[in-house]
DOKETOR-945746 format. One record per atom (N, C-alpha, C): residue number from 1; atom name; x, y, z. Coordinates in steps of 0.05 Angstrom, whole numbers, plus 5000, padded with zeros to 4 digits. Example, Ala and Ser with C-alpha at 12.3 -4.5 7.8 and 13.67 -1.06 7.14 Angstrom:
BEGIN
{node 1, 'N', {5264, 4886, 5156}};
{node 1, 'CA', {5246, 4910, 5156}};
{node 1, 'C', {5264, 4934, 5156}};
{node 2, 'N', {5257, 4955, 5142}};
{node 2, 'CA', {5273, 4979, 5143}};
{node 2, 'C', {5258, 5001, 5157}};
! end
This chain:
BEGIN
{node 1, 'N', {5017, 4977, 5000}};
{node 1, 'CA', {5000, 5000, 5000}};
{node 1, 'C', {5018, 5025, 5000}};
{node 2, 'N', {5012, 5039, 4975}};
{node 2, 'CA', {5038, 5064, 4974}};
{node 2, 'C', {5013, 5088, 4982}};
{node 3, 'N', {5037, 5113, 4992}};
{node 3, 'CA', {5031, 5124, 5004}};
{node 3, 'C', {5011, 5146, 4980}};
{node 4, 'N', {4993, 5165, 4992}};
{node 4, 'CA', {4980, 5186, 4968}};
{node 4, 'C', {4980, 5215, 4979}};
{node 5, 'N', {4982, 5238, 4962}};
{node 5, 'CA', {4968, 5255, 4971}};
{node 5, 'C', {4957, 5272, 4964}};
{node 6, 'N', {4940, 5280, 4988}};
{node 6, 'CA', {4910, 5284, 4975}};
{node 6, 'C', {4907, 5315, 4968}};
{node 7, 'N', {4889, 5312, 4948}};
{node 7, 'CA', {4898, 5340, 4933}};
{node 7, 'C', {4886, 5357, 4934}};
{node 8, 'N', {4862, 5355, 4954}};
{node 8, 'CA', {4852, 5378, 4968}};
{node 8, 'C', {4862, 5393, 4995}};
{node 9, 'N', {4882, 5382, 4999}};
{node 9, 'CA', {4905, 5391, 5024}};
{node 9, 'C', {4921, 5401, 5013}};
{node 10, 'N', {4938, 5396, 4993}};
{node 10, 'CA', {4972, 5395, 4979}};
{node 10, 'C', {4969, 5423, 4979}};
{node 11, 'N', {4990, 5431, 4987}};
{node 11, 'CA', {5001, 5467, 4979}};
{node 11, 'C', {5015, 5462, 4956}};
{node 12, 'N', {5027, 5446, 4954}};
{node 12, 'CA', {5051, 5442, 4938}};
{node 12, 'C', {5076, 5456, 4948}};
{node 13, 'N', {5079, 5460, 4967}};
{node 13, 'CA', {5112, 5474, 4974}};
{node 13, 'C', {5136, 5455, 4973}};
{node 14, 'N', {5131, 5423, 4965}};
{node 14, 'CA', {5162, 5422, 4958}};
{node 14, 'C', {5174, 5407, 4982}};
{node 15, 'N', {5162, 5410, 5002}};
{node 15, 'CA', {5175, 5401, 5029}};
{node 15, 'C', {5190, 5365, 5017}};
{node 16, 'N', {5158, 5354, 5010}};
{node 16, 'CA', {5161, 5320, 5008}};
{node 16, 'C', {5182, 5315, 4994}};
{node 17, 'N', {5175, 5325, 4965}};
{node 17, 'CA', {5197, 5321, 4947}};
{node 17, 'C', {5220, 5311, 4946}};
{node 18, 'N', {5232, 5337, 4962}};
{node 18, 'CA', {5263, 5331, 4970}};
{node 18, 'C', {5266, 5312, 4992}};
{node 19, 'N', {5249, 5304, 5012}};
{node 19, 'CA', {5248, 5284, 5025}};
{node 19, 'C', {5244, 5247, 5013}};
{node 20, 'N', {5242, 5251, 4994}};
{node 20, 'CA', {5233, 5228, 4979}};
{node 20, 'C', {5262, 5209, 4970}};
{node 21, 'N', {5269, 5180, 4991}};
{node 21, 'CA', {5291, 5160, 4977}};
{node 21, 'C', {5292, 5161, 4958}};
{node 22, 'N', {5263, 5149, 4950}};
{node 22, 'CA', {5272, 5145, 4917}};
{node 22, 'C', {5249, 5154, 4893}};
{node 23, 'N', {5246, 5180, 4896}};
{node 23, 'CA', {5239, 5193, 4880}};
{node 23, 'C', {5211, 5190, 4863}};
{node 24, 'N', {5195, 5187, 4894}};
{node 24, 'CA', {5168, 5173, 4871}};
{node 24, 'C', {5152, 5201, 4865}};
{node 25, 'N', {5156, 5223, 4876}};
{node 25, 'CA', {5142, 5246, 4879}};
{node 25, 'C', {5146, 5261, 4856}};
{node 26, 'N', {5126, 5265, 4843}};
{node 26, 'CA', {5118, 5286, 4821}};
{node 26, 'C', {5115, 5322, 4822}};
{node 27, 'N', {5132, 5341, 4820}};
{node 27, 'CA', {5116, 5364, 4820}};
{node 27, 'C', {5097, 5372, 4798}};
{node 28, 'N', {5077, 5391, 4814}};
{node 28, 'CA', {5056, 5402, 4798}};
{node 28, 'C', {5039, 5414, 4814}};
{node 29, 'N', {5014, 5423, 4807}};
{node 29, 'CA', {5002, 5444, 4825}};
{node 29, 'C', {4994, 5434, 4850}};
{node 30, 'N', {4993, 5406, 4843}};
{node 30, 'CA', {4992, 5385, 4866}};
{node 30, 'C', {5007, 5362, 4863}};
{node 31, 'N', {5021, 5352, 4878}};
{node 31, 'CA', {5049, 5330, 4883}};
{node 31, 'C', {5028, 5316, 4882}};
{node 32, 'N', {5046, 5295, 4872}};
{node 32, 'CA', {5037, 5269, 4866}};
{node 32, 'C', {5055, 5238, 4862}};
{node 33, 'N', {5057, 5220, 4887}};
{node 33, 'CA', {5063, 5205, 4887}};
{node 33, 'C', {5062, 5177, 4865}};
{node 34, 'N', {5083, 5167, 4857}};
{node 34, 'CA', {5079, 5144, 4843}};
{node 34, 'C', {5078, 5119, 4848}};
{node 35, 'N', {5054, 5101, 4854}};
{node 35, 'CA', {5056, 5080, 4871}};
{node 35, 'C', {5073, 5060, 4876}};
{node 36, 'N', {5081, 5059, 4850}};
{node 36, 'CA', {5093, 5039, 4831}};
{node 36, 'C', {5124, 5037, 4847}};
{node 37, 'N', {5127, 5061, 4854}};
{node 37, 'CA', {5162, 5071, 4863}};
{node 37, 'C', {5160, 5072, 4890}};
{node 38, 'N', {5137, 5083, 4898}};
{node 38, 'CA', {5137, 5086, 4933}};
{node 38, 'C', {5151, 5060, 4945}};
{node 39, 'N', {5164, 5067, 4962}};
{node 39, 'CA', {5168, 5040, 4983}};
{node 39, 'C', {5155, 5041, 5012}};
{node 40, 'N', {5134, 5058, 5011}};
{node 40, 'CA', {5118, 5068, 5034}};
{node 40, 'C', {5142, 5074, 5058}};
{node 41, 'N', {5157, 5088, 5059}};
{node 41, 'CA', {5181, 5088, 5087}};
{node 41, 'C', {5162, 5102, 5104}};
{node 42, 'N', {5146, 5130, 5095}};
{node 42, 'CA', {5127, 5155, 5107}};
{node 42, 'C', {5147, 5173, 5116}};
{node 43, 'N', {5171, 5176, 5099}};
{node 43, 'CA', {5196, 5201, 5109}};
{node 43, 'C', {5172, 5224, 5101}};
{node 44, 'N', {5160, 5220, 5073}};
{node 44, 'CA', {5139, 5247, 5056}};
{node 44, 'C', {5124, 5256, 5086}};
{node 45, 'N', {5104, 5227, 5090}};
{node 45, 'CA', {5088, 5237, 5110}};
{node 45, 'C', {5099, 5253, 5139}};
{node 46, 'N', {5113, 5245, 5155}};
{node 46, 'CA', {5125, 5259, 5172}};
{node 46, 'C', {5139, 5285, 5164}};
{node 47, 'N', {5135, 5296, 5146}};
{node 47, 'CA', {5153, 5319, 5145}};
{node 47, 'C', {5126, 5341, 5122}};
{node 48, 'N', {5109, 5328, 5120}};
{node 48, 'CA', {5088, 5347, 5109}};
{node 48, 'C', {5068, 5371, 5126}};
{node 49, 'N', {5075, 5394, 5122}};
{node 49, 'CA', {5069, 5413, 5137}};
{node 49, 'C', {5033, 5424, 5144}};
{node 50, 'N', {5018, 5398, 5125}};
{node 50, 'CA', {4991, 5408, 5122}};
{node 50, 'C', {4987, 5376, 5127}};
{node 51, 'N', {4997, 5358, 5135}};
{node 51, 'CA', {4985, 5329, 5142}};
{node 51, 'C', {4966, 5321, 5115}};
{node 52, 'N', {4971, 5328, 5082}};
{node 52, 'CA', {4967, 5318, 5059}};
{node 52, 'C', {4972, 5294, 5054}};
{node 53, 'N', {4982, 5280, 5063}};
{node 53, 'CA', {4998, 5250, 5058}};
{node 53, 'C', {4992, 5238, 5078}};
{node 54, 'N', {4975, 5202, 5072}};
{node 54, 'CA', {4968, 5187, 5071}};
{node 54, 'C', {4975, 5164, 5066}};
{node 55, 'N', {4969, 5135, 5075}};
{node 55, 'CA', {4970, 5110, 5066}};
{node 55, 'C', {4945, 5110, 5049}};
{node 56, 'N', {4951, 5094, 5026}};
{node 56, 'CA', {4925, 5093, 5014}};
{node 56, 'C', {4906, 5069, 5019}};
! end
């Protein structure tokens, strides 16, 4: 179960991003995780400033 987030929260500031091992995070007006790549660790979620990020 990879992690999501939800895109009625997302600011988009970028925080997760750069928090991301291995790069499953997409920019855009809303970030967007790729399941496929997630390894669910939750480094994104712990460090998201609006609690946007989720297990799915």
């Amino acid at each position: 179960m990879a992690y999501k987030i939800k895109a009625d929260t997302c600011t988009a500031c970028g925080t997760c991003i750069d928090e991301c091992p291995v790069e499953a995070i997409s920019a855009g007006d809303v970030y967007v995780i790729d399941p496929s790549v997630c390894t669910e660790c939750g480094t994104c979620a712990g460090v998201c400033p609006v609690e946007a990020i989720e297990l799915e």
